[in-house]
N, C-alpha and C positions, 0 to 999 in steps of 0.2 A: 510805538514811536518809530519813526524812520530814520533813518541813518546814512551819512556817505562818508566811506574812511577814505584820508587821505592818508598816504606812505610815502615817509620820505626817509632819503638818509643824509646826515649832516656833513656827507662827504661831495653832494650833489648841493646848486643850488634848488630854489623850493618857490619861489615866487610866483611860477607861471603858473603853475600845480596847485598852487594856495588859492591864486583868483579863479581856476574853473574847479575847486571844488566847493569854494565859497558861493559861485554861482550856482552849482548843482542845488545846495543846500539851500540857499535861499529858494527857487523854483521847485523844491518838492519839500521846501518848510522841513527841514530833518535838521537833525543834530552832526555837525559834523566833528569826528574822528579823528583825531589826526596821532598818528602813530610813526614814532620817529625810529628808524630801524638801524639798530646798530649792530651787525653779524659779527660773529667770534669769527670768522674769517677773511675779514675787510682787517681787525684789530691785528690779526695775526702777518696779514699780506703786508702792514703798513708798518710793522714792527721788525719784520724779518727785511725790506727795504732799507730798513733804516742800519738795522745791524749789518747788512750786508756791504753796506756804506762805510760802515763806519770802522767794522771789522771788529767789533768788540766781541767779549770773550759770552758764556752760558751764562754766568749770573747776571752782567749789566742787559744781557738780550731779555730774560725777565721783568727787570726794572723797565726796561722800552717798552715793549710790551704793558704793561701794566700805567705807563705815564699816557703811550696811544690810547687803552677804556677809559682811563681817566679825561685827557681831554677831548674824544668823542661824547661821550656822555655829557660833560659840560654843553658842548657845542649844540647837544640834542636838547638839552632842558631849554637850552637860549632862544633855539629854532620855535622850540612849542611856546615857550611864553611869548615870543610874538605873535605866533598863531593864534593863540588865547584873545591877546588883543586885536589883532582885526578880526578875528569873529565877532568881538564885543563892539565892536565898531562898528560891524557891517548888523546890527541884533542877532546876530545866529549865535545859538551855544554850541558850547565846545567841549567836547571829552579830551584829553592828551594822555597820553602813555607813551611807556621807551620800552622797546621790544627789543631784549638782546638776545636777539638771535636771526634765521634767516630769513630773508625777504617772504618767501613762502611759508613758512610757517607762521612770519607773522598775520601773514593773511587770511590762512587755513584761521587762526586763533581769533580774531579781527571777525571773520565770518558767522564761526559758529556763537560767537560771543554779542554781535549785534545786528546780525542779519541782514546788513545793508544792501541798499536797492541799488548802490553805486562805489566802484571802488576808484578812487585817480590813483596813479602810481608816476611821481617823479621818474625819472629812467637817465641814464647819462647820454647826451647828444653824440648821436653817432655817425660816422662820413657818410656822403649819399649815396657810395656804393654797396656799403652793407648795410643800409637799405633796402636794396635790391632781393635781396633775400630773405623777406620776411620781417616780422617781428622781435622783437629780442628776447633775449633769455629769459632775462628778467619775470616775465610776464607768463613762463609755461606752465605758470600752479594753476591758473582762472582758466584752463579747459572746460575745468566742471561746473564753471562760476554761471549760473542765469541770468546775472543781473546784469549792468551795464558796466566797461569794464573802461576807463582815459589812461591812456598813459601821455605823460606829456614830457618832452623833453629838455633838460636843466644843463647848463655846463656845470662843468664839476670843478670845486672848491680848491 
């Protein structure tokens, strides 16, 4: 069976990323993926902003912390159940899972686990002068990747 995962995180929008991996899929008939990634170090970045704001003491940084996984994950089941549905919409089936952990290993995981012939990656919109200098971060696990590699870019949430 063939495959194209799409990666997103529920910190980025997802929409443009949705329609060309929907396309992909449709065009090579595969199942599309879509894997919604949520890093213990976005949870951490987002929680330690907040506490640094707020100034609050180690225990309630915990609870912060802990209330960020919680409504990231929310946001990521939300993400994929509409992604469920425009695959069902467009006839393409759809696998979802929540990947907590980082972008690159979701991928490494994502790989060995359904071999796809395609991978799109959300990315956050970046100015056009660092563009100038390559590709982004994001994307330096698929060195080794053979297959076809989109990344497409979403403003962020």
């Amino acid at each position: 069976m063939r495959h194209v995962v799409l990666l997103v995180s529920p910190r980025l929008g997802w929409t443009r990323a949705l329609a060309r991996a929907l396309e992909l899929a449709r065009q090579a008939q595969a199942i599309l993926v879509a894997v919604a990634v949520v890093p213990k170090s976005d949870i951490e970045e987002l929680a330690r902003t907040l506490t640094d704001v707020a100034f609050v003491g180690e225990k309630l940084s915990a609870d912060v912390a802990e209330h960020v996984r919680q409504e990231q994950e929310t946001l990521a089941q939300e993400m994929l159940r509409h992604i469920e549905e425009e695959g069902r919409a467009h006839g393409i089936a759809v696998v979802t899972e929540i990947a907590r952990t980082e972008l690159h290993d979701a991928a490494e995981s994502a790989l060995a686990r359904y071999a796809p012939e395609c991978f799109v990656v959300a990315v956050p919109k970046r100015p056009w002068h660092e563009k100038l200098w390559g590709r982004t971060r994001a994307i330096d696990w698929a060195e080794d990747f053979a297959g076809t590699l989109e990344t497409v870019e979403e403003e962020g949430s």
